[in-house]
N, C-alpha and C positions, 0 to 999 in steps of 0.2 A: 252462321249461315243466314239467318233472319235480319242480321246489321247488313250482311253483305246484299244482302234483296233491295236493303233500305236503300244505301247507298247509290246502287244502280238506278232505283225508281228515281232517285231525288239528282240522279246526274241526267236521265233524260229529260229531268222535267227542264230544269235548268238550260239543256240544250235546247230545246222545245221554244224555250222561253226568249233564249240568245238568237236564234232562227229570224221567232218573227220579230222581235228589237231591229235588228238588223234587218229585216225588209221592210219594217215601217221606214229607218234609216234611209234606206236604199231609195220609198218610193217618194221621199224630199231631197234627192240629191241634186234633183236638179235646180233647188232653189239657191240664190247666194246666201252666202254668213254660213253659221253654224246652226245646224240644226237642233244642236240640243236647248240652243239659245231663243228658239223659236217658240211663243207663247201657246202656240197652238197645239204643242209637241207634249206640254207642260203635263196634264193630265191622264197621259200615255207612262210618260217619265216615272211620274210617282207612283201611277198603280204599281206597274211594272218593280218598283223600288220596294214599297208595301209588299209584295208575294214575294221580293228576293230576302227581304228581312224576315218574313215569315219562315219561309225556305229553309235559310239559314239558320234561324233561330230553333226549328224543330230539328233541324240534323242537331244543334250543338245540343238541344237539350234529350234530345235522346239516342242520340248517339255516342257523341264526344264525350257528352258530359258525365254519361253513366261510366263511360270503358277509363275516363280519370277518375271518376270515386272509387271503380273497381280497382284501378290499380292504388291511389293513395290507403286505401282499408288494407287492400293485402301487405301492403306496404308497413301499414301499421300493425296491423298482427302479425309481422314478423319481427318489427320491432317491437314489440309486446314480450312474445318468445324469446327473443335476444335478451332481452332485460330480465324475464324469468331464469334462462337458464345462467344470466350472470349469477343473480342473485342464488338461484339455488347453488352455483362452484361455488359463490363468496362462501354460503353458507357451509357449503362441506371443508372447504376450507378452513374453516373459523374452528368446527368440529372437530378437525383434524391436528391443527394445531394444538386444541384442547386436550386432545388427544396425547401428544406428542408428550405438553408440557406434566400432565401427570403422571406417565410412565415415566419421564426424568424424576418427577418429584418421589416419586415411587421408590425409584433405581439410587437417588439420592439418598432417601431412606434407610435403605436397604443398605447402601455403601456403611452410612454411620452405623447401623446397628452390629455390622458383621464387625466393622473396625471396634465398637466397645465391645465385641463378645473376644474378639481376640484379643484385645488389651487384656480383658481379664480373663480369661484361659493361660496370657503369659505372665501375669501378676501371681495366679495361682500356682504354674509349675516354676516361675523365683522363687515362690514363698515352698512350696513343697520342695525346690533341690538346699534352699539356705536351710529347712529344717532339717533333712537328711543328711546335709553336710553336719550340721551343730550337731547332730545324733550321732555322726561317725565321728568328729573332731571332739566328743563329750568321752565317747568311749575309750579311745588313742590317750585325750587325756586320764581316764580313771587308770587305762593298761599301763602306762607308762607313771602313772604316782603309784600305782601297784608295786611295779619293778624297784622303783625309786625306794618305796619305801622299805624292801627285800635286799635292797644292794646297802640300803642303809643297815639297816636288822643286822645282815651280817655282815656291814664293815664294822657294826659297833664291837659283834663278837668277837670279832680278829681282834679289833681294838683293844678290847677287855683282855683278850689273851694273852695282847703282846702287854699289855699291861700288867698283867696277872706276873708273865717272866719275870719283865721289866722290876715290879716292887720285889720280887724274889730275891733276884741280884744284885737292887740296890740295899734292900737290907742286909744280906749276908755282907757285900763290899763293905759297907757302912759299921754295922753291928757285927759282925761274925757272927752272927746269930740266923741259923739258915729256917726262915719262915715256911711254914707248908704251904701246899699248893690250897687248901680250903681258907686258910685264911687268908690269902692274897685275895681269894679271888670275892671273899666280902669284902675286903676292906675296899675294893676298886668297884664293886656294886652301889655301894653306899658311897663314893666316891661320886659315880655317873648320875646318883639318883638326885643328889645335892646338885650336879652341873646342869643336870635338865633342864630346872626352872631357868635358871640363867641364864639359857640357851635361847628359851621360849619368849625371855623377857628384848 
């Protein structure tokens, strides 16, 4: 409101000023040549010039001059602003990334450690099913050297018994001499007990 007062007083004055220019103009018109060319005019000229640079120079300097520093400042605190809140995004940015990268490294972590806790969870139940298999394949072996050794026992019996016949009839065939059954069946004892080592060797 106050610049607008300004402006109005300094455009009357101005007109004020334009008026009488032009009627001092006006009351040399009837001279020839130019009047501004006229020495006598000269001193008119310059005042007149003098209070239009004054004029002039009090509008720019409190006028003009201040509503361009008002707008170059505002201008600049909001480039201020801009640059602040760049900086503060860069900065949440940078935060965020940081962010980012140590939950991966985190999550990286955490990857390796579950993969060596399942590695060795699966090392332990290999090594716990190869022991219980060796436990059941130990047993099957002892049941079955068990059997072996039962099938053996009494194939020897049989053995011995057919044995026992066997020297009956070939003495009797041989000698006519019919041998008992007690003494076949040491002489075929004492037979097996000599063959054993032999066996073993």
């Amino acid at each position: 409101m106050k610049n607008q007062f300004k402006i109005s007083k300094c455009m009357s004055i101005v007109s004020t000023m334009t008026l009488l220019t032009h009627s001092a103009f006006a009351a040399d018109a009837g001279k020839p040549g130019l009047p501004q060319l006229d020495i006598t005019t000269w001193p008119s000229q310059i005042f007149w010039l003098i209070v239009l640079f004054a004029i002039g120079y009090v509008i720019m300097s409190r006028i003009v001059t201040p509503r361009i520093g008002t707008v170059l400042e505002e201008r600049r605190k909001r480039l201020d602003d801009d640059l602040a809140k760049a900086r503060e995004a860069s900065d949440d940015a940078a935060k965020i990334r940081a962010g980012y990268e140590e939950t991966l490294e985190t999550a990286r972590s955490e990857a390796a450690a579950y993969a060596k806790d399942a590695a060795v969870k699966a090392t332990q139940s290999l090594d716990a099913a190869n022991a219980k298999l060796s436990k059941k394949l130990a047993t099957k072996a002892q049941a079955a050297e068990a059997k072996l050794a039962t099938a053996r026992a009494e194939a020897m019996e049989s053995l011995n018994a057919v044995a026992v016949d066997a020297a009956i009839a070939a003495t009797q065939h041989l000698t006519g001499i019919k041998a008992t059954k007690a003494q076949a069946e040491k002489t075929v004892k004492s037979l097996a007990k000599t063959m054993t080592p032999q066996e073993s060797n």
